[in-house]
C-alpha positions as CSV (number, residue, x, y, z in Angstrom):
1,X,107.6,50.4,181.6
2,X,110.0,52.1,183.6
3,X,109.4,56.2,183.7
4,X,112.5,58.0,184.5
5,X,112.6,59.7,187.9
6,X,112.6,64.0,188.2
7,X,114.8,65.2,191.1
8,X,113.7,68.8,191.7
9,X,115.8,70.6,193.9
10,X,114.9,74.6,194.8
11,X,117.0,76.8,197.1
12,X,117.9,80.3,197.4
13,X,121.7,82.0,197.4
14,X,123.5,83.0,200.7
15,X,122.5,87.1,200.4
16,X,126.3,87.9,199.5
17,X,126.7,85.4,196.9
18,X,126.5,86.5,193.4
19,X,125.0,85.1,189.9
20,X,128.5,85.0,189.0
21,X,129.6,82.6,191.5
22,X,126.7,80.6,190.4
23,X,128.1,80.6,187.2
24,X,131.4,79.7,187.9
25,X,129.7,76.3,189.3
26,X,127.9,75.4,186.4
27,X,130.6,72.8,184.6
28,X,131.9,71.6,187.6
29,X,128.3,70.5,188.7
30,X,127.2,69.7,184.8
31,X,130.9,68.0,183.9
32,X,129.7,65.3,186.9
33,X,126.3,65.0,185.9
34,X,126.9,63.5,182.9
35,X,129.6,61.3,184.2
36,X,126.2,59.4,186.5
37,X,125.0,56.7,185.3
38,X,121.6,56.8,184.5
39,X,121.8,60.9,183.9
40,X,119.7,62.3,181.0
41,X,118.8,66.0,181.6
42,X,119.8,69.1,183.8
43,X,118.4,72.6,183.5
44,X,118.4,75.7,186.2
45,X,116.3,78.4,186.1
46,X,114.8,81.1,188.6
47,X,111.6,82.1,189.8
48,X,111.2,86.3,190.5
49,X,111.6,86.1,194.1
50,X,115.1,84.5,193.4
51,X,114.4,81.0,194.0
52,X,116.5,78.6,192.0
53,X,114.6,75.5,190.4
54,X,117.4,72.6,189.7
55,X,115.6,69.8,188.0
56,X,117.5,66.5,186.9
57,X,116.2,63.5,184.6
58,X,117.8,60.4,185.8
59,X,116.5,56.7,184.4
60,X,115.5,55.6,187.7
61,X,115.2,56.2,191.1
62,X,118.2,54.2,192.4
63,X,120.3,55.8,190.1
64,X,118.9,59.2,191.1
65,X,119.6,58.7,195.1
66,X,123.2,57.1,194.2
67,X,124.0,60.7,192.4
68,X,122.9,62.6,195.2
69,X,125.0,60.9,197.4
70,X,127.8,61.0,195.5
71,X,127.1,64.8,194.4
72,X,127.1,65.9,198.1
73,X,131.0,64.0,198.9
74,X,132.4,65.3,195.0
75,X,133.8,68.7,195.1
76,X,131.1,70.0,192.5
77,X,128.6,69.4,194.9
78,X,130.4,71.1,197.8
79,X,131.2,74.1,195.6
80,X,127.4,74.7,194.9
81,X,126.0,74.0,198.4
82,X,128.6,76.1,199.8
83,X,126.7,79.1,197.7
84,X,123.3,78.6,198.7
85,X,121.2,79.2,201.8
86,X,120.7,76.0,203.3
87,X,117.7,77.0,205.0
88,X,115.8,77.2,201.5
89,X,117.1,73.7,200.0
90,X,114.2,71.0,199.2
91,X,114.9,67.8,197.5
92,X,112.3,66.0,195.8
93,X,112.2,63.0,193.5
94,X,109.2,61.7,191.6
95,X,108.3,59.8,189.0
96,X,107.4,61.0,186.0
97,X,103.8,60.0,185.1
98,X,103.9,60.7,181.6
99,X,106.7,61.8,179.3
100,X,107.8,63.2,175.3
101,X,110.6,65.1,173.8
102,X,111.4,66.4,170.6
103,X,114.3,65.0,168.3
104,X,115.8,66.9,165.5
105,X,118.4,65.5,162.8
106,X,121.0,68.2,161.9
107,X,122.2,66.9,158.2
């Protein structure tokens, strides 16, 4: 069996860009996400010392590096790079060693 891959990208902002500009990314960046194939999960979040943790499910890893590519020629991905301080960006991918989740109905 296949495990999906984990693309973990952390980075800082430029020092004059704010959270709302961040914001104003989100469903540009999410709206081509899910238009990947082989997408399954996105969620940001932020350490303390303002370091942004962008981590990405994808079903495998050639779908994963495709993305990336295509994220940094799409105009969502320009938009969001374009914010940060691209000193601080590190991309990783790894595959998952073990994995669950949590399914609930609504009736």
């Amino acid at each position: 069996m296949n495990n999906s891959v984990i693309e973990l990208v952390t980075y800082k902002l430029k020092t004059s860009v704010t959270k709302a500009q961040l914001s104003a990314t989100h469903s540009d960046v999410n709206a081509f996400l899910v238009e990947q194939p082989g997408f399954m999960y996105r969620s940001l979040s932020e350490d303390s010392n303002g370091l942004l943790y962008d981590i990405v499910y994808w079903q495998d890893m050639e779908k994963a590096k495709n993305a990336g590519e295509a994220f940094m020629a799409h105009k969502a991905g320009q938009a969001l790079v374009a914010l940060t301080d691209e000193n601080s960006i590190s991309m990783r991918h790894m595959e998952a060693l073990t994995e669950t989740s949590v399914c609930t109905e609504t009736v």
